[in-house]
ChimeraX commands (.cxc) that place a marker at each C-alpha (Angstrom):
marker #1 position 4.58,8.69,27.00 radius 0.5
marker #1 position 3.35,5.56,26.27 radius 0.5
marker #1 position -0.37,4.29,26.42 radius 0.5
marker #1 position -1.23,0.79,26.86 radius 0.5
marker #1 position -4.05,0.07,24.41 radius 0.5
marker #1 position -7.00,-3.09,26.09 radius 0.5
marker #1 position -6.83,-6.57,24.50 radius 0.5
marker #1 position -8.34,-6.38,20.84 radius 0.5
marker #1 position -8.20,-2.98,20.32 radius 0.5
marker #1 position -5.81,-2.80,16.50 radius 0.5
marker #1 position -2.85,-0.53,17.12 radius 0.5
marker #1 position -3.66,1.03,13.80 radius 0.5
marker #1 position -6.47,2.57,12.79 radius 0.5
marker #1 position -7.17,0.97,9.90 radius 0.5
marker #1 position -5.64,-1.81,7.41 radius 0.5
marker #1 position -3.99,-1.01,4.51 radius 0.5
marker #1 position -6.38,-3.17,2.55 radius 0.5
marker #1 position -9.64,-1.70,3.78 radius 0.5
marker #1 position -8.36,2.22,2.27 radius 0.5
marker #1 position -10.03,3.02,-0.62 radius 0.5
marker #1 position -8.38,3.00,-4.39 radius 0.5
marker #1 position -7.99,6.54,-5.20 radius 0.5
marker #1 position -8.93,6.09,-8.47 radius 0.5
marker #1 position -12.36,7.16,-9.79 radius 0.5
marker #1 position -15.19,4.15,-9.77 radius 0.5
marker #1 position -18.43,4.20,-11.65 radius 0.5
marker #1 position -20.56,5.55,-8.44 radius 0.5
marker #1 position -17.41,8.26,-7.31 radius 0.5
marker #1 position -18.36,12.15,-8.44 radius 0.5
marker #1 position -16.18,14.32,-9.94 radius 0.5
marker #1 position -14.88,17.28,-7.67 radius 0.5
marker #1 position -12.87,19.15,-10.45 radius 0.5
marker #1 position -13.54,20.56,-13.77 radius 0.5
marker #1 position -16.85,21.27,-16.34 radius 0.5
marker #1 position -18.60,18.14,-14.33 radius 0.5
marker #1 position -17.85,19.02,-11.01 radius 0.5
marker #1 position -20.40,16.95,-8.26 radius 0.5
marker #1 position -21.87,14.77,-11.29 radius 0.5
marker #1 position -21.29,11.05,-11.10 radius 0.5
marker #1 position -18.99,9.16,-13.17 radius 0.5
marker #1 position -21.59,7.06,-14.32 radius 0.5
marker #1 position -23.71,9.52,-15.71 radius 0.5
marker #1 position -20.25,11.54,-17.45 radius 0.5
marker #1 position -19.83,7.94,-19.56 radius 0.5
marker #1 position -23.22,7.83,-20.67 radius 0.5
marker #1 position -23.57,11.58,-21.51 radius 0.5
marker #1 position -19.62,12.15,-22.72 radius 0.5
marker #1 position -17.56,9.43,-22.72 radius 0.5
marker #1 position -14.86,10.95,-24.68 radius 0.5
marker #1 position -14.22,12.93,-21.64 radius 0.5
marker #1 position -13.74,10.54,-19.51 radius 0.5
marker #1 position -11.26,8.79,-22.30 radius 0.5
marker #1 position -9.28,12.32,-22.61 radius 0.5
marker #1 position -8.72,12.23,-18.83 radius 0.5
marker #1 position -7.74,8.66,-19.04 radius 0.5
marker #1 position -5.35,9.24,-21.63 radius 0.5
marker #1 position -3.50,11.88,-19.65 radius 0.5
marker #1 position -3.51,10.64,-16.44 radius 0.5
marker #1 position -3.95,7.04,-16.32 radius 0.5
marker #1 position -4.37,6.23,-12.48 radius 0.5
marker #1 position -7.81,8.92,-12.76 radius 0.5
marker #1 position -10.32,5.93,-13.49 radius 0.5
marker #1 position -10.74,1.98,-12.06 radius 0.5
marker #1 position -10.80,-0.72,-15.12 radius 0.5
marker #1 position -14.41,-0.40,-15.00 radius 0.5
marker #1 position -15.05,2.77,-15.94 radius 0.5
marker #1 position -12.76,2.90,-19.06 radius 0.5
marker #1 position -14.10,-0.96,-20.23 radius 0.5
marker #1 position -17.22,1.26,-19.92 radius 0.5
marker #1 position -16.19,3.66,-21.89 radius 0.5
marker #1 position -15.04,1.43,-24.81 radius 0.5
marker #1 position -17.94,-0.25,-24.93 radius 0.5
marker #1 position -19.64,2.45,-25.16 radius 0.5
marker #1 position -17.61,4.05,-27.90 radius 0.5
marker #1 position -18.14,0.34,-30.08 radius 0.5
marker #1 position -21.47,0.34,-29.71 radius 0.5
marker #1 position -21.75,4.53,-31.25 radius 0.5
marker #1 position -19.48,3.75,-33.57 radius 0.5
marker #1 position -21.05,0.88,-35.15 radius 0.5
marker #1 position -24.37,2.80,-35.10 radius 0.5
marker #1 position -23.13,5.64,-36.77 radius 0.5
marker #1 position -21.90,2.93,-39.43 radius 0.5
marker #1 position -25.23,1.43,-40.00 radius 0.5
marker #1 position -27.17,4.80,-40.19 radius 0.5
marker #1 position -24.16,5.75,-42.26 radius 0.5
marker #1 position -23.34,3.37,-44.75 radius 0.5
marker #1 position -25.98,0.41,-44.15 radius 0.5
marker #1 position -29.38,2.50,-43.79 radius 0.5
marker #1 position -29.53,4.27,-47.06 radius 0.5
marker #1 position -28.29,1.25,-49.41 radius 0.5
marker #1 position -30.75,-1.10,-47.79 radius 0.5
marker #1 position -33.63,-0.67,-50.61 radius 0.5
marker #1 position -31.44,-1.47,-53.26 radius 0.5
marker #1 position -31.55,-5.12,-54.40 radius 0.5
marker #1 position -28.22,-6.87,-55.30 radius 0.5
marker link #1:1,2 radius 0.2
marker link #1:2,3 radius 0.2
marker link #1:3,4 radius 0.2
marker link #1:4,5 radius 0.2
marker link #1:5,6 radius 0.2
marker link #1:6,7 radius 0.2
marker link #1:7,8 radius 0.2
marker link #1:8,9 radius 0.2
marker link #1:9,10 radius 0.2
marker link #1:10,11 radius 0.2
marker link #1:11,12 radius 0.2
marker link #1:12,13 radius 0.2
marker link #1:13,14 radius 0.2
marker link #1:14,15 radius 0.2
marker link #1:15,16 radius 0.2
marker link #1:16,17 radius 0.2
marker link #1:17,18 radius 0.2
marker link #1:18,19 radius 0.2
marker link #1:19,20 radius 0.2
marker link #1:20,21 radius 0.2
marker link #1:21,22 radius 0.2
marker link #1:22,23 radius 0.2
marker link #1:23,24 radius 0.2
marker link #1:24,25 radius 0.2
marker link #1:25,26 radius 0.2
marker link #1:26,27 radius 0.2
marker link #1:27,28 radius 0.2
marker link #1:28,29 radius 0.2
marker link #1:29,30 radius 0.2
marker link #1:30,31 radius 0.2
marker link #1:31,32 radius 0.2
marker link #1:32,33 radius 0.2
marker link #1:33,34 radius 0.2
marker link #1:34,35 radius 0.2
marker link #1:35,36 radius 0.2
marker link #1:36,37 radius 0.2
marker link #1:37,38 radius 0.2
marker link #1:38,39 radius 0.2
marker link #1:39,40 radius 0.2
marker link #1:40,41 radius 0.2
marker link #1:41,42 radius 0.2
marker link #1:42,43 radius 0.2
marker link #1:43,44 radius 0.2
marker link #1:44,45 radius 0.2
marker link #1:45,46 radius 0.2
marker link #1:46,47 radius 0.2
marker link #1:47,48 radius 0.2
marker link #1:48,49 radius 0.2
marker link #1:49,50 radius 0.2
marker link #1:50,51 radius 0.2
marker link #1:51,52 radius 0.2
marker link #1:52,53 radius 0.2
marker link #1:53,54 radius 0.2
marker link #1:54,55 radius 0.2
marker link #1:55,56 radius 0.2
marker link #1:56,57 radius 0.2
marker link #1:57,58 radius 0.2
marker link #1:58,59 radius 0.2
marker link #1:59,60 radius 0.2
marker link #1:60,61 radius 0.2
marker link #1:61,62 radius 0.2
marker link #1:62,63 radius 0.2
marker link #1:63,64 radius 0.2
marker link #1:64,65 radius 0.2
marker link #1:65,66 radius 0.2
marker link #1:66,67 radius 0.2
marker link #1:67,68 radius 0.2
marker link #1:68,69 radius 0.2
marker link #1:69,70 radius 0.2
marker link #1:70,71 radius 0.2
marker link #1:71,72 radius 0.2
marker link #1:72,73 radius 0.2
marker link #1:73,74 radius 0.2
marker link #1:74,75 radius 0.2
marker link #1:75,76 radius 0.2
marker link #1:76,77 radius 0.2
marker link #1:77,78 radius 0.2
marker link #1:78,79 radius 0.2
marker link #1:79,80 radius 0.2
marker link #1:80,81 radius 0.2
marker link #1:81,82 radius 0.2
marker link #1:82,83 radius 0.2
marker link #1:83,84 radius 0.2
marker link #1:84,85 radius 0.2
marker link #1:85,86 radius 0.2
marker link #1:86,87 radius 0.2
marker link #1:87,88 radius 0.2
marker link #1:88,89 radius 0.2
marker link #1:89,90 radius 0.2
marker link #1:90,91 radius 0.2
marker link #1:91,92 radius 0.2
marker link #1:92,93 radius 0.2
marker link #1:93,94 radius 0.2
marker link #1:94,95 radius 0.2
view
């Protein structure tokens, strides 16, 4: 049976380009695993190498912005850990 749908009224129910990216964004929350109902956002800052480990294995999980996040992130640690490492303690020596 066929029903006439009124003037303006789409025939579908919604456009392709207004469905949402099913991959994870920065504001999504997790509904699997150890951070189950936690926001991405707060996994980066807290355990980025988490979110890296699920990138790595599946990577249509996470939106560009969360893993640029995430490598950021893992620069800026990393070249802390080298100052407090290998700059910090040979700082009072003169040359």
């Amino acid at each position: 049976m066929w029903v006439r749908l009124p003037l303006g009224v789409p025939h579908m129910a919604i456009t392709f380009k207004s469905i949402k990216s099913l991959k994870l964004g920065l504001l999504d929350f997790f509904d699997f695993g150890k951070y189950q109902n936690c926001r991405v956002d707060s996994i980066v800052e807290m355990d980025y190498n988490y979110i890296m480990f699920l990138h790595n294995n599946n990577q249509n999980m996470f939106n560009s912005e969360v893993v640029d996040r995430c490598i950021l992130l893992k620069s800026v640690r990393d070249n802390e850990k080298h100052y407090q490492e290998e700059i910090l303690p040979f700082e009072d020596i003169p040359f």
